[in-house]
N, C-alpha and C positions, 0 to 999 in steps of 0.2 A: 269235803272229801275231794281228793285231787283224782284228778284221772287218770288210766294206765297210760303209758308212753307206747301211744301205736305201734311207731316203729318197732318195738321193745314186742308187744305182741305177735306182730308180723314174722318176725325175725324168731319167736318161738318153735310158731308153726311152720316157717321154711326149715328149722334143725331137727324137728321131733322127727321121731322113728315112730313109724307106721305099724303097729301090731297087726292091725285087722281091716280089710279094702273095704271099699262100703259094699263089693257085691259078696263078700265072707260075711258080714252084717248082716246082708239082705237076707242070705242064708239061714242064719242062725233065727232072724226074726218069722222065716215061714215056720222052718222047724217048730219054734215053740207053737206058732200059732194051730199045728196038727195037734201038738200036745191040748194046748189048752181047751181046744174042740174036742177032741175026744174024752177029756174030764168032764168040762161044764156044757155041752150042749143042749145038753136039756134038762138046766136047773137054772134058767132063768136069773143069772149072776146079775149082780150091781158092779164095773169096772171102776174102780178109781184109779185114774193117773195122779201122782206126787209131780208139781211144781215146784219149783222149776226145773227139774232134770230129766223127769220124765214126758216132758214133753213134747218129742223125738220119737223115742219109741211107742208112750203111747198109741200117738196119731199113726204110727205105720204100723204098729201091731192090731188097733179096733179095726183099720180097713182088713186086715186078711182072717177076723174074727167071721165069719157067716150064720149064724145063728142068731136068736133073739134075744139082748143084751139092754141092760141100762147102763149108759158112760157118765163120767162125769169127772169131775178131780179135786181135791183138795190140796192143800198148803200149811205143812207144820213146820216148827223147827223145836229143835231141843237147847235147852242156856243150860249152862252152868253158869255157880256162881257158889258160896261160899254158904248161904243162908236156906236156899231151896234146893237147887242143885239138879239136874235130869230132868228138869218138868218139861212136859209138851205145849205147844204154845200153838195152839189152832190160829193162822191167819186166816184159812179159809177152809170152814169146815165140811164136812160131808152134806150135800143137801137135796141128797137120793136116801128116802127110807132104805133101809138095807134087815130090817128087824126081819125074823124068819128067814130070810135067802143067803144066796153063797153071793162071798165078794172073794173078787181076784185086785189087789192092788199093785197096779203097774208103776215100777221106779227104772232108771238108768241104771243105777249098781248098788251092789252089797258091797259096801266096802266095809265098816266096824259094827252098822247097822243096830247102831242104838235108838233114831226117830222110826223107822221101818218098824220095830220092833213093838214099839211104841204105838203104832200106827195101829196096826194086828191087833194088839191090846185092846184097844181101845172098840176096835169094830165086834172084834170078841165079845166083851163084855158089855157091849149095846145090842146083843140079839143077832149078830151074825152067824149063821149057823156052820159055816165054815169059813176060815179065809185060807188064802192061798196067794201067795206073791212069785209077780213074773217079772224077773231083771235083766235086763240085755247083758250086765257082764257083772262075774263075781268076780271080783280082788282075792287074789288067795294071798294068806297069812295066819297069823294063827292072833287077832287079835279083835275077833268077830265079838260082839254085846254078850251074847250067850252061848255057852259050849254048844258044840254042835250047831250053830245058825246055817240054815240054808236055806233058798227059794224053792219054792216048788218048779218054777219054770227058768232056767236058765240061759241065756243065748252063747256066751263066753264066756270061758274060765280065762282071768288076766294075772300077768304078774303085778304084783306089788309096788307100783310106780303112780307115778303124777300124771293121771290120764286126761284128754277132753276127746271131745267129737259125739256126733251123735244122741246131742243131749247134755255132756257132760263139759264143766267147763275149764278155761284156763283164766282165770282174773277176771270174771265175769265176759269171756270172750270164746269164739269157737265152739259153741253149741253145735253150730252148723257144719264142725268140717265134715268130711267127708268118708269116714271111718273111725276106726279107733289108735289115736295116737297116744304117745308116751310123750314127755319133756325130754330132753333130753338130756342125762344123766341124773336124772331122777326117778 
């Protein structure tokens, strides 16, 4: 597998257009974080962060979590393919009992949200007594896994473009920027 051409990365991130500053972010991340205290505070949630995107928000959303919490994270992806099709593929599975309690699964964004979906399923039907997902940004469009899909905790509503920052990437680059940018004409 060959490597991105730096420059070529570099030169994304000097063009993209800034949707959101990282203190509009910072913003959005306390908000939800009132919300999610005032639902789960005292039902003793199991948190999972989704790898790799949520990785970002995770980490800065459990610091402004203050209640008594178990973290932790897993790692799925979804293939298609012609034979199986939609299946979920545990790289790394949940490794907090979660059977009886509330789980809140923390991602970067909802964008078509067919593994997220997946994800929920799956916590459902192993004894989760409720789930609830919290995404720093939803993608609006109309081309969400299921009618009606939404998180329970939101941080930004985004237009429909080629985002990274915060999490979220560009050619496996800029997790780290520094808010939420677009491509630029994309």
């Amino acid at each position: 597998m060959s490597r991105p051409d730096l420059e070529q990365i570099t030169q994304a991130y000097m063009q993209a257009d800034l949707l959101y500053s990282e203190a509009e972010v910072e913003q959005a991340l306390q908000r939800m974080a009132v919300e999610i205290t005032n639902d789960l505070m005292d039902k003793n949630p199991v948190v999972f962060t989704v790898m790799n995107g949520g990785l970002v928000t995770g980490g800065k959303l459990l610091t402004k979590l203050v209640f008594p919490l178990e973290a932790g994270y897993l790692h799925a992806t979804r293939y298609r393919n012609t034979t199986s099709g939609n299946d979920l593929e545990w790289k790394v599975g949940p490794s907090i009992d979660f059977q009886g309690r509330s789980v809140l699964i923390v991602d970067d964004i909802l964008d078509e949200g067919h593994t997220l979906a997946e994800i929920c399923d799956y916590c459902q039907q192993n004894g989760a007594i409720e789930v609830r997902v919290a995404v720093l940004v939803n993608k609006l469009h109309g081309r969400k896994a299921r009618p009606n899909m939404t998180a329970d905790y939101v941080g930004l509503d985004v237009e429909d473009r080629y985002l990274f920052g915060y999490g979220m990437d560009y050619q496996g680059y800029w997790r780290n920027a520094p808010g939420i940018f677009a491509i630029k004409g994309k």
